[in-house]
LODRENMAR-777886 format. One record per residue (C-alpha): residue number from 1; residue in three letters; x, y, z. Coordinates in Angstrom, 2 decimals. Layout:
<rec NUM,ALA,<X,Y,Z>>
...
END
This chain:
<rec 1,UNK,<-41.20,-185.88,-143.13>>
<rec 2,UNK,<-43.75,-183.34,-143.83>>
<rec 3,UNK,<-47.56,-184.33,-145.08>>
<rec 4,UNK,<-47.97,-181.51,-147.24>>
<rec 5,UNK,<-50.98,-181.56,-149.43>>
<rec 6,UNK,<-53.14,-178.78,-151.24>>
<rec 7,UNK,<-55.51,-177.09,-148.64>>
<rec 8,UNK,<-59.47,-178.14,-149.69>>
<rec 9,UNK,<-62.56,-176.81,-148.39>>
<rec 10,UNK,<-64.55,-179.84,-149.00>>
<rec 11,UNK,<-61.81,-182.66,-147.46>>
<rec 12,UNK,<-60.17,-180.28,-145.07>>
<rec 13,UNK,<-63.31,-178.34,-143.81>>
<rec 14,UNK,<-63.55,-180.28,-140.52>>
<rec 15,UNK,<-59.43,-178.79,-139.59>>
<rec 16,UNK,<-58.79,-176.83,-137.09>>
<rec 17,UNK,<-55.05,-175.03,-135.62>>
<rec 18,UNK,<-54.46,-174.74,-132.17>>
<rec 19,UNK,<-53.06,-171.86,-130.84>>
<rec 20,UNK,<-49.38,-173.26,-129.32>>
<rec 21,UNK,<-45.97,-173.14,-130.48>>
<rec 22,UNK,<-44.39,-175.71,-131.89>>
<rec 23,UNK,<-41.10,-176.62,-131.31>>
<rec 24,UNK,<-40.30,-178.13,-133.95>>
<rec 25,UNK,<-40.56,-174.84,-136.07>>
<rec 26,UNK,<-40.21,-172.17,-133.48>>
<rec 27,UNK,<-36.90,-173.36,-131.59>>
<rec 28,UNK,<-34.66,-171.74,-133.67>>
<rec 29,UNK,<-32.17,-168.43,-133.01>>
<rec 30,UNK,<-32.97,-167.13,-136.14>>
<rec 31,UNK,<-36.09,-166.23,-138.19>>
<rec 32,UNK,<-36.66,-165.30,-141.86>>
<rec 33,UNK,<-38.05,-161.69,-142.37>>
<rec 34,UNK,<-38.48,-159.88,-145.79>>
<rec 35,UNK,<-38.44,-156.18,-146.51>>
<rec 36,UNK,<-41.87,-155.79,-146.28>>
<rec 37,UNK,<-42.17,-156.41,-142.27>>
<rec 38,UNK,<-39.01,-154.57,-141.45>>
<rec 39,UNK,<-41.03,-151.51,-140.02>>
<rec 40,UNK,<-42.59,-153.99,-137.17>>
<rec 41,UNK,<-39.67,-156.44,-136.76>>
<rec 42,UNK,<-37.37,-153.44,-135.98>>
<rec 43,UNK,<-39.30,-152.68,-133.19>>
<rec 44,UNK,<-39.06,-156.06,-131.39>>
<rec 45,UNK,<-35.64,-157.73,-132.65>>
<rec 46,UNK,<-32.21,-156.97,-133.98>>
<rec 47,UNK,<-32.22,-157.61,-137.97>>
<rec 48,UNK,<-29.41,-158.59,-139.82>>
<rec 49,UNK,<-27.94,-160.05,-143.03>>
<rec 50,UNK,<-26.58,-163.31,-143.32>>
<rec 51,UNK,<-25.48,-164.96,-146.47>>
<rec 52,UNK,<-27.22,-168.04,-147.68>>
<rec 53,UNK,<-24.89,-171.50,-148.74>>
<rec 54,UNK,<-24.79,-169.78,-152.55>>
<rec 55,UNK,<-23.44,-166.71,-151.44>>
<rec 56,UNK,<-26.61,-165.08,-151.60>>
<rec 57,UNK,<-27.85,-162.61,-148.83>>
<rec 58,UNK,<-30.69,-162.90,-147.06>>
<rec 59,UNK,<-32.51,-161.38,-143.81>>
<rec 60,UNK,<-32.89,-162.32,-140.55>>
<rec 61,UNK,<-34.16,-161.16,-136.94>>
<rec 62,UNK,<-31.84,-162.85,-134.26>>
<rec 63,UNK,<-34.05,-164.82,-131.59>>
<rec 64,UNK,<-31.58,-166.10,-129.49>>
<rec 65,UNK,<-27.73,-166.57,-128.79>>
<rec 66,UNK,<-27.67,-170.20,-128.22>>
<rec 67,UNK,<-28.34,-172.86,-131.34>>
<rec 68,UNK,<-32.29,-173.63,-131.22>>
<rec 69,UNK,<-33.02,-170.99,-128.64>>
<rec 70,UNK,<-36.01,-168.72,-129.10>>
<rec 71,UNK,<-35.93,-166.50,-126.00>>
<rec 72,UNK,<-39.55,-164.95,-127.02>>
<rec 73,UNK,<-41.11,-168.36,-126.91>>
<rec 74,UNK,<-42.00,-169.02,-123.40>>
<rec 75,UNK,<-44.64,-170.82,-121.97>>
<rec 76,UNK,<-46.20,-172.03,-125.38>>
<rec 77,UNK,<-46.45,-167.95,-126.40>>
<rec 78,UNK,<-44.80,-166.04,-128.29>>
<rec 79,UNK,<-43.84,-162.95,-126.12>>
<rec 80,UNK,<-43.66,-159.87,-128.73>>
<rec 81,UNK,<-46.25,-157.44,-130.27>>
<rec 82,UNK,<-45.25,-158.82,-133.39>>
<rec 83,UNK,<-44.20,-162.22,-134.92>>
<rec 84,UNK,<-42.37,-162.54,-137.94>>
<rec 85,UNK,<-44.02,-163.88,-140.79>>
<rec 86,UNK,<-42.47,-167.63,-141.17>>
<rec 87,UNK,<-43.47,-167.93,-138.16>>
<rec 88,UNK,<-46.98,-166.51,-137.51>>
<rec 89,UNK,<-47.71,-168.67,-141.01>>
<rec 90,UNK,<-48.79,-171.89,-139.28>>
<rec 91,UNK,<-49.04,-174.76,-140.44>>
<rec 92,UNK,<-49.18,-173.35,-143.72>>
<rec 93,UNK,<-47.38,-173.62,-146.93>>
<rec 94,UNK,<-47.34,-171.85,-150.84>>
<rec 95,UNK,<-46.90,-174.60,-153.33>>
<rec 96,UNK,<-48.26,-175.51,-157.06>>
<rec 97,UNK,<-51.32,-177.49,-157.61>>
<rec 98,UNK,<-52.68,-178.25,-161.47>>
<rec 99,UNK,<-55.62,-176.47,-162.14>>
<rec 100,UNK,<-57.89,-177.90,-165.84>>
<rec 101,UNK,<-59.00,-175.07,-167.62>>
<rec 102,UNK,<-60.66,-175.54,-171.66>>
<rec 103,UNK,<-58.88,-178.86,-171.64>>
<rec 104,UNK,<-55.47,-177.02,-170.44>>
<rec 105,UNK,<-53.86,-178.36,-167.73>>
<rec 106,UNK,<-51.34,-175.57,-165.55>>
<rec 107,UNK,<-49.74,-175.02,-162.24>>
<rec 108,UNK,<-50.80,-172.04,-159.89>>
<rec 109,UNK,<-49.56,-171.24,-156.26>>
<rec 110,UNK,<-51.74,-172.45,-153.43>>
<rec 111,UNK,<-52.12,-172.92,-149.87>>
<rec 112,UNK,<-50.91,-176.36,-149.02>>
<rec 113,UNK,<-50.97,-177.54,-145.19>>
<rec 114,UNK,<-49.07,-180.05,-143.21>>
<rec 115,UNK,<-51.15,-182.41,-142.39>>
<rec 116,UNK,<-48.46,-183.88,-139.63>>
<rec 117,UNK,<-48.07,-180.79,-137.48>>
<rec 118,UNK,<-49.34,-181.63,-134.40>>
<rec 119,UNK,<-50.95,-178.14,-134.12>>
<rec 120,UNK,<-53.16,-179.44,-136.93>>
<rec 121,UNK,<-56.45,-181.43,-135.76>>
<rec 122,UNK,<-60.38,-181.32,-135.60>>
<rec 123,UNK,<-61.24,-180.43,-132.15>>
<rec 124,UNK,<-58.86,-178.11,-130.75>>
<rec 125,UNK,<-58.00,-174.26,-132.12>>
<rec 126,UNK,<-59.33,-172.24,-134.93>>
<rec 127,UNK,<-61.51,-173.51,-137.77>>
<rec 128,UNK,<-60.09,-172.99,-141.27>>
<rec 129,UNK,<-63.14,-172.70,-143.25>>
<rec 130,UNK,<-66.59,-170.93,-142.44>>
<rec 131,UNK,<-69.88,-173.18,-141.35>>
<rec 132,UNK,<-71.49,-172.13,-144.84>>
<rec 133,UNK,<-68.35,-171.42,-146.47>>
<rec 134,UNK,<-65.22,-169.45,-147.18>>
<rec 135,UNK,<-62.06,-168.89,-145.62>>
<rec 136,UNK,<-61.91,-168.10,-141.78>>
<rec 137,UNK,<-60.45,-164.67,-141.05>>
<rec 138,UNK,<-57.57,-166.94,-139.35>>
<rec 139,UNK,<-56.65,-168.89,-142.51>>
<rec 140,UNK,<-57.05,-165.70,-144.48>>
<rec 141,UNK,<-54.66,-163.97,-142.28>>
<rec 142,UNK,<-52.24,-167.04,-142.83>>
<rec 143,UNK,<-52.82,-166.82,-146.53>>
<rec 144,UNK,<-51.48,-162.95,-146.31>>
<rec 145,UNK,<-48.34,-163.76,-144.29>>
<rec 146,UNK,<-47.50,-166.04,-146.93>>
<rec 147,UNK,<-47.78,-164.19,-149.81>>
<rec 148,UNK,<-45.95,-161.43,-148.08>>
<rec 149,UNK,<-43.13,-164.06,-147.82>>
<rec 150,UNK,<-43.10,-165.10,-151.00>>
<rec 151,UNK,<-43.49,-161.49,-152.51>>
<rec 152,UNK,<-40.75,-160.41,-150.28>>
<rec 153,UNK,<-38.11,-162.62,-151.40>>
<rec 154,UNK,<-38.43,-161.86,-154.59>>
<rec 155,UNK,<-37.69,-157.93,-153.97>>
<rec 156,UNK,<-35.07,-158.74,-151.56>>
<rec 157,UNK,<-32.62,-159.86,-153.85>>
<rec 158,UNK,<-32.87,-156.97,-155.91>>
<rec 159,UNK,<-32.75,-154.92,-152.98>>
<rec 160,UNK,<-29.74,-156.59,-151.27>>
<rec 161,UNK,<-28.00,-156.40,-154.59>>
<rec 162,UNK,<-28.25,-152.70,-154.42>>
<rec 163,UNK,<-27.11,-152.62,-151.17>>
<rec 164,UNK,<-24.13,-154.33,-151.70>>
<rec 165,UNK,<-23.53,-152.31,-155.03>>
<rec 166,UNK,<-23.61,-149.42,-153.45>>
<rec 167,UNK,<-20.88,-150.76,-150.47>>
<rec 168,UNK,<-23.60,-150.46,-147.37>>
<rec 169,UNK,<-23.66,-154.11,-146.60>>
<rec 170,UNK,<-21.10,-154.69,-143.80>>
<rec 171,UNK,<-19.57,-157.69,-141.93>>
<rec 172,UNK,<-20.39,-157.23,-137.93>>
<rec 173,UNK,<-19.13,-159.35,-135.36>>
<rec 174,UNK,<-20.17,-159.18,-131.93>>
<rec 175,UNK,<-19.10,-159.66,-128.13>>
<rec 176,UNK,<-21.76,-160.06,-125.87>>
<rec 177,UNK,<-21.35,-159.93,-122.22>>
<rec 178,UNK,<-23.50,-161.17,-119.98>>
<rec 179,UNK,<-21.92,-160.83,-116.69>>
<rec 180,UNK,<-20.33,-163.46,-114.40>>
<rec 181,UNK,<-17.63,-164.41,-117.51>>
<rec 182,UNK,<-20.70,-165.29,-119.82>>
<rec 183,UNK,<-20.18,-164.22,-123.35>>
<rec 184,UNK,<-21.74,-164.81,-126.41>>
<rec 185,UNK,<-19.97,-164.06,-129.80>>
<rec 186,UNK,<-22.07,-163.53,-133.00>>
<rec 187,UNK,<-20.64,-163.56,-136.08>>
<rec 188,UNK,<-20.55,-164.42,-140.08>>
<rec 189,UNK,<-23.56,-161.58,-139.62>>
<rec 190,UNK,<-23.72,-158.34,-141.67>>
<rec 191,UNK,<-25.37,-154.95,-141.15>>
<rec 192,UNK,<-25.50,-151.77,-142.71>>
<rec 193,UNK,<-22.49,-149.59,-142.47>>
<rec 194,UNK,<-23.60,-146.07,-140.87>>
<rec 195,UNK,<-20.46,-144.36,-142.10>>
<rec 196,UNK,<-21.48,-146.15,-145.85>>
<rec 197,UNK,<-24.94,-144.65,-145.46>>
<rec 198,UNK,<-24.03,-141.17,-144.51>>
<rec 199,UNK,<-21.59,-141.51,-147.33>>
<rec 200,UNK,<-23.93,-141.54,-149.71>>
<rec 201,UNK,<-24.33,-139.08,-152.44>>
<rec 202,UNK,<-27.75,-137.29,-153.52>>
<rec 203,UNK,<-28.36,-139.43,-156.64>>
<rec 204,UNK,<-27.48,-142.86,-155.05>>
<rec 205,UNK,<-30.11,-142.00,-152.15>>
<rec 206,UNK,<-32.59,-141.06,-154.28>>
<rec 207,UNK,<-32.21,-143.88,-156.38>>
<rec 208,UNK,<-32.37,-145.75,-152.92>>
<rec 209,UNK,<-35.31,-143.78,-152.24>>
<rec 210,UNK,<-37.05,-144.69,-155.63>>
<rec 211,UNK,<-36.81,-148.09,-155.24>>
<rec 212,UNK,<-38.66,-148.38,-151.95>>
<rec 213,UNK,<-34.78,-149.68,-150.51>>
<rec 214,UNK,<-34.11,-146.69,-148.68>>
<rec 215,UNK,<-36.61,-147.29,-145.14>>
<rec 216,UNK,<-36.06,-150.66,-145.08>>
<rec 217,UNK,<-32.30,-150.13,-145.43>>
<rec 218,UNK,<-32.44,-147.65,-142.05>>
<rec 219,UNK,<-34.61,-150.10,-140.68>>
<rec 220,UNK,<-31.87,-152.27,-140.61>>
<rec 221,UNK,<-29.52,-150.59,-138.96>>
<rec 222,UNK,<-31.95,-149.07,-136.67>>
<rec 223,UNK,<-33.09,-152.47,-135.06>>
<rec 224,UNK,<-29.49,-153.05,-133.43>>
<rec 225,UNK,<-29.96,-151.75,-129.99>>
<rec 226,UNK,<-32.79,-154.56,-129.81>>
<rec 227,UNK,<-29.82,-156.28,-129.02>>
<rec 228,UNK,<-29.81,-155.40,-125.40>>
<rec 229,UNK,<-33.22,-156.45,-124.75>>
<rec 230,UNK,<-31.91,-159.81,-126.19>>
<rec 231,UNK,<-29.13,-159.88,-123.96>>
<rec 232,UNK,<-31.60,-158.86,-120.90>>
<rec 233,UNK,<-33.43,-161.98,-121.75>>
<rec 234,UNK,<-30.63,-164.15,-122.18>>
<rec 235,UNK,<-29.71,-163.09,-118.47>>
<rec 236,UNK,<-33.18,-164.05,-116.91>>
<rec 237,UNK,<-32.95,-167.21,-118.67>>
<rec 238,UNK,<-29.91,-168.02,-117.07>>
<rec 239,UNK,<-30.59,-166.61,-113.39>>
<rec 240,UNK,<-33.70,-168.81,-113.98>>
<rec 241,UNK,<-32.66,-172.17,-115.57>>
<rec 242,UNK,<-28.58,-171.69,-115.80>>
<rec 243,UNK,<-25.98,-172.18,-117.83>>
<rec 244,UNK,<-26.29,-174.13,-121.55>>
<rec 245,UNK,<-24.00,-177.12,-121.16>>
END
């Protein structure tokens, strides 16, 4: 079980994070990504829309066609010019923490770390806090990718709503061949419907437009040929390593 507990620059300012992958978090097909980061995840990976176990939709850039494969992560690195954000978040988490204030006693979000990650330590990777105090520019940029999460969830079910209001989420199912009978189905994934979008009618895009849906929405659909570089991948792992059993 995680050992999360409320970051502290006095208890924790000996910690450091080492700079590997770990496969405990990282071995996974999928990845989380919010609205905010679908100009730079389009650019690397193929984004699409999955719904959640209440219904609920919810983003996602595919990694890998096997269960717990990650065919970026190789040698310890992650192999992109951009990592999505539940994933470049360390060891990190956002979670409440009671604060006294005149005798009042409330809950506000904080950094909270896991103190049983095995990327988390005191003599190997980056520091967390400054010699003479303050965040270090690496838990700061943590701190960001967090928020951006947790900001980005919130606006993504208001923009997925719309989506679906408007009839531009669409269910996509995939055949992937990968030579020598190999073949890779992906489905119970969604995308957004070209014909849909082109469909659309002035006020509907500009009320798209308005509330900062409409990029993200063409981001979307314009991250799908990232499935071939996927599928390129996929083939070098296997000419290296072979087949999954």
């Amino acid at each position: 079980m995680p050992n999360r507990v409320p970051l502290d620059n006095v208890e924790h300012r000996s910690l450091r994070v080492a700079h590997r992958r770990s496969p405990e978090l990282d071995n996974v097909n999928q990845a989380l990504v919010v609205p905010g980061e679908f100009e730079e995840v389009q650019r690397e990976y193929p984004i699409f829309l999955r719904q959640d176990q209440d219904g609920q939709f919810v983003a996602v850039a595919l990694l890998g066609l096997d269960k717990g494969e990650n065919l970026f992560v190789q040698g310890g690195e992650w192999n992109a010019r951009y990592v999505p954000a539940s994933h470049s978040r360390g060891p990190f988490f956002l979670g409440l923490r009671e604060v006294e204030e005149l005798g009042q006693t409330r809950q506000e979000l904080a950094l909270h770390v896991d103190l049983d990650d095995p990327r988390v330590g005191t003599e190997e990777g980056e520091p967390l806090f400054k010699e003479h105090g303050g965040n270090s520019a690496y838990l700061d940029h943590a701190a960001s990718r967090l928020h951006l999460i947790h900001e980005g969830l919130a606006g993504a079910t208001q923009m997925y709503a719309m989506l679906a209001e408007l009839g531009l989420i669409q269910p996509m199912e995939l055949e992937l061949q990968l030579g020598d009978g190999a073949c890779y189905r992906v489905t119970s994934m969604f995308t957004i419907g070209m014909e849909q979008l082109r469909a659309l009618k002035g006020p509907e895009l500009d009320r798209l437009h308005r509330s900062g849906f409409l990029a993200p929405t063409i981001f979307i659909r314009s991250s799908l040929p990232n499935l071939n570089r996927l599928i390129d991948l996929k083939k070098r792992k296997l000419a290296t390593v072979g087949p999954v059993a």
